[in-house]
N, C-alpha and C positions, 0 to 999 in steps of 0.2 A: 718598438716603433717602426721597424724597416717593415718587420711582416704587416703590420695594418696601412702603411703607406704602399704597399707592394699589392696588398687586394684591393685600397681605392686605384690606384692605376689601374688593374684588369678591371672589378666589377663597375666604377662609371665609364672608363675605356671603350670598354664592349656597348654599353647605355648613349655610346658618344657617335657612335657611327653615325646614326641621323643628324646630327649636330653638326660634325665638319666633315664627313664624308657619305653624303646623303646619293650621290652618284656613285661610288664606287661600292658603296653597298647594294643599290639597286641593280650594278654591273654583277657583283659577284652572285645576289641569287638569282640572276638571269644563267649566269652560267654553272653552279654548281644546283639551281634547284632549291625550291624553300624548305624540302624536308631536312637536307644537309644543314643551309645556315640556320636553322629554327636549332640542330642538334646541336652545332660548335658552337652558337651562340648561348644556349643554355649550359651545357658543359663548362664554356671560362667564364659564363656568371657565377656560375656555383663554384667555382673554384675562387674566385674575385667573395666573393661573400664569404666563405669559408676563411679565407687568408685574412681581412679585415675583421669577424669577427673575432677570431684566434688571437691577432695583433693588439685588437680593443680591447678585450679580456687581460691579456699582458701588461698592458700600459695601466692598466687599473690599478693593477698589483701594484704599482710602485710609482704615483701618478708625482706629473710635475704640476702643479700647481699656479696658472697662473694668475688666478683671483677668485675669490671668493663672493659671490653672489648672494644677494639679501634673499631672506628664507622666502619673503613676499614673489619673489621672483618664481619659485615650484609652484606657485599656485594662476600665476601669469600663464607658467608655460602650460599648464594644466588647462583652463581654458584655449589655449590656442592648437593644444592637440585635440582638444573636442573640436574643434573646428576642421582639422585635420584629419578627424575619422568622418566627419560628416562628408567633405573633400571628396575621402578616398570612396566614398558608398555610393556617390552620385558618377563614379565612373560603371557602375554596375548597374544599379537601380535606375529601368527602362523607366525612358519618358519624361524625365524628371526637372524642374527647371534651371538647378544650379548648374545642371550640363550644357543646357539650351544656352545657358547664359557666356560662362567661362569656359567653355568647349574643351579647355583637358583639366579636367579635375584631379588626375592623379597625379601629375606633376605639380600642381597647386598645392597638394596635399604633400607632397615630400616637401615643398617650399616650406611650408607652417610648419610640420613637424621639425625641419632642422633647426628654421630659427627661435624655435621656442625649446629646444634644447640646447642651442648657446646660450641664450638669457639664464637657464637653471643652472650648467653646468660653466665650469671653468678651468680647468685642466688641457695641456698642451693635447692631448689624445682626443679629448671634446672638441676642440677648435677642428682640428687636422680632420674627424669623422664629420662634424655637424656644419662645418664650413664647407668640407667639399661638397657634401649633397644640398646644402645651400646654394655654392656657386653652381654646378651640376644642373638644377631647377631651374635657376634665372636661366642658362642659356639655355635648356630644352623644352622651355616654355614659350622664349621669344621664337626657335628654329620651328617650334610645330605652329604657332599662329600664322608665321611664315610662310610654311607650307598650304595651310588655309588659305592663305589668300593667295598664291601660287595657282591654286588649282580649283579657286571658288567654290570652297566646300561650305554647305549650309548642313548648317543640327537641324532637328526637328524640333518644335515647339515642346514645352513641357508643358505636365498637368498640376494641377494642385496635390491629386494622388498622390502624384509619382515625386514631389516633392515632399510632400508631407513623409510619406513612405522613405525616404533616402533621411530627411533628419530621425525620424526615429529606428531606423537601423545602424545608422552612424552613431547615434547617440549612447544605443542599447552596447555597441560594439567596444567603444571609446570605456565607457564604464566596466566592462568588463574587463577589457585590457588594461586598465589604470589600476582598478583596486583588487586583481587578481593576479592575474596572467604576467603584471610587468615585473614583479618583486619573485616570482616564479620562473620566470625566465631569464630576466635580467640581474637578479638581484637588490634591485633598488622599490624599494616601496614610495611612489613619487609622494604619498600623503602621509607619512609619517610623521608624528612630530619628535621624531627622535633626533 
């Protein structure tokens, strides 16, 4: 548990600078340069992700349990990470409305994805992972709207295309990642009925 409580410090840590130190970041790549902060800051992301995945894996082995979640609940959360790959498409997918609309879609998208893996999962190692990146989202959703109106930033309008286009490559993505890639990487087949 220390190792995955030791990489959520580093990997939202380093994700937090915007959040409560949005001056003293904007000081330090004024003076080290953005190729320097772009390297140290990927560098103790991967190291912060590495240690929490490692930590998460460990805890699994030998979980503490703090309740047990009705089986209806994987299918809740199931739906809400479809919405959470849709989220995450619309930060890519040019032109598109649900950007226009909610302006950071990919913190939107870590929001949904955690809290629809609290709802499924119920283990002290699930709270401490899917709670942080819960609480993590609520504040770096409100600090970047923040900053929008700080600095009068307007989206461009979206298209029907480009929306049409972000749900069905979120959608396409989401499916692929559910009933492949997550029981293959993760270990967990979220649709099992086993």
């Amino acid at each position: 548990m220390t190792i995955l409580l030791l990489g959520l410090v580093i990997f939202l840590g380093v994700h937090s600078t915007r959040i409560v130190a949005d001056g003293w970041r904007s000081a330090q790549i004024a003076r080290i340069g953005p190729g320097p902060w772009k390297l140290g800051y990927t560098v103790l992301s991967l190291i912060g992700f590495y240690l929490l995945l490692w930590g998460y894996g460990a805890a699994r082995q030998a979980p503490v349990v703090l309740w047990t979640p009705p089986v209806a609940m994987r299918h809740v959360a199931g739906l809400l990470t479809l919405i959470a790959f849709v989220l995450l498409a619309a930060t890519y997918v040019p032109r598109n409305g649900i950007k226009a609309r909610l302006h950071h879609p990919m913190v939107l998208s870590v929001k949904v994805w955690a809290f629809a893996h609290l709802l499924a999962n119920g283990t002290l190692a699930d709270v401490l992972l899917f709670g942080s990146f819960l609480a993590w989202s609520v504040l770096s959703f409100s600090a970047a709207r923040g900053r929008d109106r700080a600095a009068g930033t307007r989206y461009p309008a979206g298209t029907m295309a480009g929306t049409l286009a972000t749900v069905l490559v979120g959608g396409a993505a989401w499916a692929l990642f559910a009933f492949r890639l997550h029981g293959w990487l993760i270990g967990v087949q979220p649709f099992h009925q086993g």
